[in-house]
C-alpha positions as CSV (number, residue, x, y, z in Angstrom):
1,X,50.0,-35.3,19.4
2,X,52.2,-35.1,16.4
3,X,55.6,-35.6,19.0
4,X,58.3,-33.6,19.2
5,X,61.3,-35.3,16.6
6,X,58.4,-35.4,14.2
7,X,57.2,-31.7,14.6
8,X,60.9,-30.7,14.4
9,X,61.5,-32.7,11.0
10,X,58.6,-31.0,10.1
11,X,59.6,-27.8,10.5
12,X,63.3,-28.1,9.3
13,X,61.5,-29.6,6.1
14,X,60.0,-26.6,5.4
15,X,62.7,-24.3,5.6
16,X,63.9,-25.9,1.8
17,X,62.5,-23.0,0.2
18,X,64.4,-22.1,-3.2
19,X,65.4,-18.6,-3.9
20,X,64.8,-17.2,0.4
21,X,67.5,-15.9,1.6
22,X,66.3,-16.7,5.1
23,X,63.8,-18.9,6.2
24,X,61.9,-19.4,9.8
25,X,59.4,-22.4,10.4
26,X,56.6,-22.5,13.2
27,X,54.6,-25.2,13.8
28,X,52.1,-25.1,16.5
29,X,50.0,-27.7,17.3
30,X,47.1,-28.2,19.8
31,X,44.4,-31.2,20.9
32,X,41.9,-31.9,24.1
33,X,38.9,-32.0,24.9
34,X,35.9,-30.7,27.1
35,X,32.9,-32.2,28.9
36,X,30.2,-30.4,30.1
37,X,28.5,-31.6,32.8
38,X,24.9,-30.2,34.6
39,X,22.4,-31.4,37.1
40,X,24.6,-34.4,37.2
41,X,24.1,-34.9,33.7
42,X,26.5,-34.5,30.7
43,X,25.2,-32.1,28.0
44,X,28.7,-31.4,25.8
45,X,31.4,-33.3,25.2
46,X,33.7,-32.1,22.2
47,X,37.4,-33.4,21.3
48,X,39.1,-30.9,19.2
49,X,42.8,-31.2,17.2
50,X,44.6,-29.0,15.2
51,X,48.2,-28.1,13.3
52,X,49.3,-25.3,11.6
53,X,52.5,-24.1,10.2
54,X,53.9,-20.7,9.7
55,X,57.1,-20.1,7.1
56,X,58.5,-16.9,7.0
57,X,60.4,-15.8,4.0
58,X,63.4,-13.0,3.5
59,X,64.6,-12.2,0.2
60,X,67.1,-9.1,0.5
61,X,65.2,-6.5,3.0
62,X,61.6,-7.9,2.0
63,X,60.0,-10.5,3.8
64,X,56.7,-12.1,4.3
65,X,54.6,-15.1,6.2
66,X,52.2,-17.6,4.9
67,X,50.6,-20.4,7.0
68,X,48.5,-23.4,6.2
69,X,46.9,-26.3,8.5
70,X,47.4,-29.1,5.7
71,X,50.7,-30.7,6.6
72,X,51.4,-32.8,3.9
73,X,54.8,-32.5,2.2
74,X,53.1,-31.0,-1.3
75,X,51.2,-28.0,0.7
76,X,54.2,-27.6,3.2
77,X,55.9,-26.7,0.1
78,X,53.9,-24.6,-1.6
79,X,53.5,-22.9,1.9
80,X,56.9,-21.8,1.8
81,X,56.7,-20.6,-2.2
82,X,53.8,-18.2,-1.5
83,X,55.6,-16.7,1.5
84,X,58.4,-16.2,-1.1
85,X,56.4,-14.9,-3.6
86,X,54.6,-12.3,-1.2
87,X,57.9,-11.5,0.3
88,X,59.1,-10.5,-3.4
89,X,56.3,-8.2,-3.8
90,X,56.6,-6.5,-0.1
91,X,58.2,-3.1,-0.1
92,X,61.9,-3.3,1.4
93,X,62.2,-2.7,4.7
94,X,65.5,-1.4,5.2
95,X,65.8,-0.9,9.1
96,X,64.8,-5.2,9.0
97,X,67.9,-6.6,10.6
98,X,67.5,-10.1,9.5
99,X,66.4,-13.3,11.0
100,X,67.3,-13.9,14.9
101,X,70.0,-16.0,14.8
102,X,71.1,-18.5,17.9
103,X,71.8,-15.9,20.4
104,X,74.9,-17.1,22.1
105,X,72.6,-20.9,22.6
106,X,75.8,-22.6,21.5
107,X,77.2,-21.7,24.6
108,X,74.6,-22.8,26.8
109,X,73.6,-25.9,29.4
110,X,71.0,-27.7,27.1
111,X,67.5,-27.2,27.6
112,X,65.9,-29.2,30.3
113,X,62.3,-31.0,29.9
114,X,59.1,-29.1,31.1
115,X,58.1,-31.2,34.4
116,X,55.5,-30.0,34.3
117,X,53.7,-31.4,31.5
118,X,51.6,-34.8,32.3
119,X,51.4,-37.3,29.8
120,X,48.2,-39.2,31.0
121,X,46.4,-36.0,31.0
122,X,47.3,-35.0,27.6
123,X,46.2,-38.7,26.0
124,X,43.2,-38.4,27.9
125,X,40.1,-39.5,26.0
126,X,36.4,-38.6,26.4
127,X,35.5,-41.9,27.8
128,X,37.9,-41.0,30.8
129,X,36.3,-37.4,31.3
130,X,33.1,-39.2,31.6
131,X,34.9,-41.6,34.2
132,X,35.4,-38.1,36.3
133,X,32.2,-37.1,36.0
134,X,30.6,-40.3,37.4
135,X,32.8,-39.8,40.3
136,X,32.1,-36.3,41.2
137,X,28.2,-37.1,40.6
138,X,28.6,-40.0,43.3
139,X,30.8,-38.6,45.5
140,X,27.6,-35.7,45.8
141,X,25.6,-37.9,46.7
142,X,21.9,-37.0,46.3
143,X,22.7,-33.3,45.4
144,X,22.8,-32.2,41.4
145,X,26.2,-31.2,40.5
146,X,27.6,-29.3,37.5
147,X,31.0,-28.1,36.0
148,X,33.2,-29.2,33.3
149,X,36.8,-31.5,32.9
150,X,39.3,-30.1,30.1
151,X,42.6,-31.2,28.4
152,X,44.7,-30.1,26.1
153,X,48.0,-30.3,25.4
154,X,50.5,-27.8,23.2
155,X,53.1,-28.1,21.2
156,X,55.6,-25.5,19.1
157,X,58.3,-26.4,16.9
158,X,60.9,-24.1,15.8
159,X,63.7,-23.5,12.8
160,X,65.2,-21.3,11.5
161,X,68.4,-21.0,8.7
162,X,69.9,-19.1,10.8
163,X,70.4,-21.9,13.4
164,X,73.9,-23.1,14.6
165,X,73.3,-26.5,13.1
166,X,72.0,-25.2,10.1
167,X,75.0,-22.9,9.4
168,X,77.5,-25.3,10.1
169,X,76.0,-27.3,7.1
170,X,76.1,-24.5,4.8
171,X,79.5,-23.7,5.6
172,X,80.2,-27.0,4.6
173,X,78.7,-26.5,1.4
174,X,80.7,-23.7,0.8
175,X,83.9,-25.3,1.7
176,X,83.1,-27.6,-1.5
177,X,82.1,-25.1,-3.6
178,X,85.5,-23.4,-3.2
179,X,87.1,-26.3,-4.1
180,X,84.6,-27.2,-7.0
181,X,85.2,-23.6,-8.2
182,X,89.0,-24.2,-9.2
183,X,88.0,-26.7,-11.0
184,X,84.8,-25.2,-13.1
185,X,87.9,-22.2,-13.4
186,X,89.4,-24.6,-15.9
187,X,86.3,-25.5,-17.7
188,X,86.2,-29.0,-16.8
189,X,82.8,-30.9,-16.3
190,X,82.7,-32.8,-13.1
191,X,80.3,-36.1,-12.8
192,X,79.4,-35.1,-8.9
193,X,77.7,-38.2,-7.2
194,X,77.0,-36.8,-3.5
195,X,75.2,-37.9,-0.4
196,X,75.0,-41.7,-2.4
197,X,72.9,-44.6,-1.3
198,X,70.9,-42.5,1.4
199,X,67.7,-45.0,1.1
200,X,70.7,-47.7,2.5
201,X,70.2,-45.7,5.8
202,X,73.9,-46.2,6.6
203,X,75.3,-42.9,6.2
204,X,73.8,-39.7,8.4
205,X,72.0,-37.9,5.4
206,X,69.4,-40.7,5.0
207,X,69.2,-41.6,8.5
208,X,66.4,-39.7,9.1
209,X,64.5,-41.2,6.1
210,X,63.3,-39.8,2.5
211,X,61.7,-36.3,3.1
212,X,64.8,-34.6,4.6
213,X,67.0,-36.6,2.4
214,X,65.6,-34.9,-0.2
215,X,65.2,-31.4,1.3
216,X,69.3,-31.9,2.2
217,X,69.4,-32.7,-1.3
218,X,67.5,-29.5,-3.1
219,X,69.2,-27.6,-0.6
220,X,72.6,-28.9,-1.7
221,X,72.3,-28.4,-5.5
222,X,70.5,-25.1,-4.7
223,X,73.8,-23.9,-2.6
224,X,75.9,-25.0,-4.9
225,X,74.2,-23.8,-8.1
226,X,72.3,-21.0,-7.7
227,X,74.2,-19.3,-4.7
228,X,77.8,-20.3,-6.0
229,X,77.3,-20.5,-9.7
230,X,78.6,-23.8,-9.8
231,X,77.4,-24.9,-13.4
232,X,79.8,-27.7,-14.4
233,X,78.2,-30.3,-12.1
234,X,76.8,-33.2,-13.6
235,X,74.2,-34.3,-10.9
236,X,74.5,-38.4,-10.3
237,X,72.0,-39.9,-8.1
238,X,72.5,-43.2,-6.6
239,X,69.0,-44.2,-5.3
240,X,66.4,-46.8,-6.7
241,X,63.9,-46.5,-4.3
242,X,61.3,-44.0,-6.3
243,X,60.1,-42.4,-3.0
244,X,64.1,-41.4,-2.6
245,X,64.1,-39.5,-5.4
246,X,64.4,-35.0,-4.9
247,X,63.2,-34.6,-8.8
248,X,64.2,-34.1,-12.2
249,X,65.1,-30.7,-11.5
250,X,67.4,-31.7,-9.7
251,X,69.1,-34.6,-11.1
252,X,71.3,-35.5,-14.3
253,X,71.8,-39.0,-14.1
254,X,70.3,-41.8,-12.0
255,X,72.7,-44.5,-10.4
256,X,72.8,-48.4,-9.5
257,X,75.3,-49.4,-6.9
258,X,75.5,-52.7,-6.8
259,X,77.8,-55.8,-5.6
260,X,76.7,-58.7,-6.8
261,X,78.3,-62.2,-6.8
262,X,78.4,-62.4,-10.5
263,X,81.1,-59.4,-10.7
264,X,79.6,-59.7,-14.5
265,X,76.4,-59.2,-14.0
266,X,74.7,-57.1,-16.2
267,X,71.5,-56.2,-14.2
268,X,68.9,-56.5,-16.3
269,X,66.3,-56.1,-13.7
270,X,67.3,-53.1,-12.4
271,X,68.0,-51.3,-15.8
272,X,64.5,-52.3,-16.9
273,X,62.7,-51.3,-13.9
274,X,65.0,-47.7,-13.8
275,X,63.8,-47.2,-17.7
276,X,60.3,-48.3,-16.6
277,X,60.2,-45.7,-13.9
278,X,62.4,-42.7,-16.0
279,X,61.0,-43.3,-19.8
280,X,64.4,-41.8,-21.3
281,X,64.5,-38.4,-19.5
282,X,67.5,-39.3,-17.9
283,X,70.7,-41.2,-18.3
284,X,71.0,-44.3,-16.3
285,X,74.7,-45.3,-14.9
286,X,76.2,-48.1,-12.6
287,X,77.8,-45.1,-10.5
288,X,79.6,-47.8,-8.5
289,X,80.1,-51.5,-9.0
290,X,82.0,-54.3,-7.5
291,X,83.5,-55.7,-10.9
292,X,83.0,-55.0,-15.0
293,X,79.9,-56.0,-16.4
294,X,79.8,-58.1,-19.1
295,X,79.4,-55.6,-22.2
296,X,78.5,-58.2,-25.0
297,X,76.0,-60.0,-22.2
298,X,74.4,-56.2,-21.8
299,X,74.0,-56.1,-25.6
300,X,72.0,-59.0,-25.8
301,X,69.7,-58.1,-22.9
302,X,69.1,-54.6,-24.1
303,X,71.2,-53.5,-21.1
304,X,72.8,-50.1,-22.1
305,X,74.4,-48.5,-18.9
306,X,75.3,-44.9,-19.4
307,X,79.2,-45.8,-17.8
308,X,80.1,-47.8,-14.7
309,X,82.8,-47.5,-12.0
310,X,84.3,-50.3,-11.1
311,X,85.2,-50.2,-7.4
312,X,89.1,-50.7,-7.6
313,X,92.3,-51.2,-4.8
314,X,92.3,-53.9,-2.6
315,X,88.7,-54.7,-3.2
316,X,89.3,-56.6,-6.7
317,X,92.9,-57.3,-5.8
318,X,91.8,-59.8,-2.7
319,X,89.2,-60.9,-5.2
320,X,89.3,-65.0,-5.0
321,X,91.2,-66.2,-8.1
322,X,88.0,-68.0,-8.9
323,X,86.1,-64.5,-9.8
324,X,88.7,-64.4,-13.0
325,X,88.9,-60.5,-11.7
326,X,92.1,-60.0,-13.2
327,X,94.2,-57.0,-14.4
328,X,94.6,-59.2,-18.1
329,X,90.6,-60.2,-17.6
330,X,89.4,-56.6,-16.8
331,X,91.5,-55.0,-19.9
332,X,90.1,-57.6,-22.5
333,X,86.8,-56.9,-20.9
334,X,87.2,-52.9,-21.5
335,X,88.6,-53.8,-25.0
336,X,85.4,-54.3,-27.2
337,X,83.9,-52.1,-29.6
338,X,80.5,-51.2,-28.2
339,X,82.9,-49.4,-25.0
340,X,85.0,-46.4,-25.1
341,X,88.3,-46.5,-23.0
342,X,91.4,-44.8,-22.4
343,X,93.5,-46.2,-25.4
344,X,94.8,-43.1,-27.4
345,X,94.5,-40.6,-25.3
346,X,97.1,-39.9,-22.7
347,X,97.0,-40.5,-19.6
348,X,97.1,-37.3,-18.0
349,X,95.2,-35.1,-20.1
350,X,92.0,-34.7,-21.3
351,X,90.9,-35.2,-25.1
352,X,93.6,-32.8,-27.6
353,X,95.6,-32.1,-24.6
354,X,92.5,-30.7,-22.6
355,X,92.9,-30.7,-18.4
356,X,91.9,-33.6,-16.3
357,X,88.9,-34.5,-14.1
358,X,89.4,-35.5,-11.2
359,X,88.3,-38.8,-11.5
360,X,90.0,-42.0,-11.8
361,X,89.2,-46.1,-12.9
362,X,86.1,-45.3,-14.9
363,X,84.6,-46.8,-18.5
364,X,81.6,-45.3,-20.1
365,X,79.5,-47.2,-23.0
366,X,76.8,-46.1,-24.9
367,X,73.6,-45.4,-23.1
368,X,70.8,-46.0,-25.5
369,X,71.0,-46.8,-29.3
370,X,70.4,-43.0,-29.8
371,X,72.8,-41.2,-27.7
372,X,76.6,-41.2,-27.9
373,X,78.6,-40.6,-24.6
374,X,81.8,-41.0,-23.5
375,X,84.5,-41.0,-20.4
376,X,87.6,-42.1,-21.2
377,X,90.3,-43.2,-18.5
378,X,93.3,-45.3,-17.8
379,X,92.1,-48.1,-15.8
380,X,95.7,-48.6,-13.6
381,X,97.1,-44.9,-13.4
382,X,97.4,-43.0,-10.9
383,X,94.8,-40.3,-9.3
384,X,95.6,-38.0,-12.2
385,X,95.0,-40.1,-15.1
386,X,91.3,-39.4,-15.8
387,X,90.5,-37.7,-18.6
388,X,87.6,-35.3,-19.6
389,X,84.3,-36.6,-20.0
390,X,82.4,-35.8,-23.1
391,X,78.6,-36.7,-23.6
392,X,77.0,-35.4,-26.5
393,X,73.0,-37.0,-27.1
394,X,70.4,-35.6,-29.7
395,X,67.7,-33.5,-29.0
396,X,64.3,-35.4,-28.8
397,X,61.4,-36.2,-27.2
398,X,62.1,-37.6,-24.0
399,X,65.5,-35.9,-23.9
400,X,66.1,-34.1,-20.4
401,X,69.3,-32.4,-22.3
């Protein structure tokens, strides 16, 4: 038995499929077993299991089904992609009135449990159908007796985009867009860091561990950039964990958050083992850090974050004088040559006068000794003193821009 919050996940994992429209996900699932039994001997005894899972696929007024038995996350996938494809090719159907959405279920008692489904009978083995056969044969006595005992036990899994939960989350989605949409109306690039430190498994969108993590994820930047247009987004990622990550497709930058007790630290281990993993096809940030890091100590470990933000407020403020976390320590540490700061530019504009992002308390240095990129802030203004960020690296190999 696969079990019921794992068939669901299942099935709501496969309704991330890129370009549908609408999605619907069955997954039906079947074991048991049967032993044959004659002249008080037994002749057959089988076990038998099976899963399969059905996505159905609507693009405008086509649509079309595919179905595989291999549950795996890569086939699940490619499940839904051939449905899409298939659906593409499908005559319209213009009399189709969509996918079925929740049919008034929000405003229903929620469903009860079956009672009458027996859980010893479903994990019965073969060993305890033979049991029941050595009982019938004694309890005939001296006479020959035949027949058979079978179990099995069924189960179905059901999603579909057009769901109450799942439409809450895209209005959501759209909520942010229109925001994010006033902004890209001014032409200002946005460093968009969302659904952070999910592998943690503190905030709700990681809860439920990696694979719907990264479905939420796809089907995040797919809303947002596909469906809404949204092109200004610079995609930050703030997971380590390599089994975390939703793909280079999908991501611009790659993130440590980190508060260590040297609020200097340059974290050498962690750079090395992101560059390890990422071989220069993306940038590589501290997207949020509990002090400065020491920029010279960087330089001499080969340490070359993309930018950091240093978590600000009360945070450094309560700080123990010991840490040296001061507003005259933290400016000479953002004063040295190898890190670009705010100093020239004012503080509520962009570069030349341009608008503001709407970001605050941030310093970028250079990333590798090949690429040049920049976000330049005040450090104490207020929530409108961040100014535009500009990243300009080369073309080469390895480049993912």
């Amino acid at each position: 038995m696969i079990g019921a919050q794992r068939a669901l996940e299942m099935a709501e994992k496969a309704l991330a499929v890129d370009g549908a429209d609408e999605v619907e996900v069955t997954l039906y699932a079947e074991c048991g077993g049967l032993t044959r039994f004659a002249d008080s001997i037994i002749h057959q005894h089988t076990e038998r299991s099976d899963a399969q899972i059905r996505v159905r696929v609507v693009t405008g007024k086509r649509s079309a089904s595919a179905s595989t038995n291999r549950l795996d996350d890569d086939a699940i996938a490619r499940t839904g992609r051939r449905a899409l494809e298939m659906a593409r090719l499908s005559p319209p159907d213009d009399l189709f009135p969509g996918l079925p959405g929740d049919f008034g279920a929000s405003r229903l008692s929620p469903a009860q449990e079956a009672e009458r489904f027996d859980g010893a009978t479903a994990a019965a083995t073969p060993g305890w159908r033979a049991d029941r056969v050595a009982e019938a044969v004694k309890a005939a006595g001296d006479r020959p007796v035949a027949g058979f005992f079978s179990t099995s036990a069924d189960e179905v899994a059901l999603a579909n985009t057009n769901s109450v939960e799942y439409s809450l989350l895209l209005r959501d989605m759209d909520a942010i867009a229109a925001q994010l949409k006033k902004v890209a109306s001014n032409n200002i690039p946005v460093l968009w860091r969302p659904l952070h430190e999910a592998s943690g498994g503190w905030f709700w969108w990681g809860a439920k561990g990696a694979t719907p993590f990264k479905a939420l994820w796809r089907l995040l930047y797919n809303r947002l950039t596909t469906y809404h247009n949204l092109h200004n987004l610079i995609w930050a990622i703030s997971n380590e964990d390599p089994n975390w990550y939703p793909g280079n497709d999908v991501v611009d930058i790659v993130g440590v958050d980190a508060y260590p007790s040297d609020i200097g630290d340059a974290l050498s281990p962690n750079w090395m083992a992101l560059r390890a993993q990422f071989n220069g096809v993306k940038l590589l940030a501290l997207t949020e850090f509990g002090g400065v890091p020491d920029i010279e100590r960087m330089q001499v470990f080969g340490v070359y974050w993309a930018y950091f933000a240093c978590w600000e407020g009360s945070f450094l403020e309560s700080m123990p004088a010991a840490t040296l976390c001061t507003k005259t320590w933290l400016q000479s540490t953002c004063c040295v040559s190898a890190l670009v700061n705010s100093s020239g530019i004012a503080s509520n504009t962009g570069p030349a006068g341009g608008p503001p992002v709407l970001f605050r308390r941030m310093w970028i240095g250079p990333c590798c000794r090949a690429c040049s990129c920049a976000f330049s802030c005040s450090p104490w203004g207020s929530v409108k003193s961040a100014t535009r960020i500009r990243c300009v690296w080369p073309r080469s190999a390895g480049s993912s821009r």
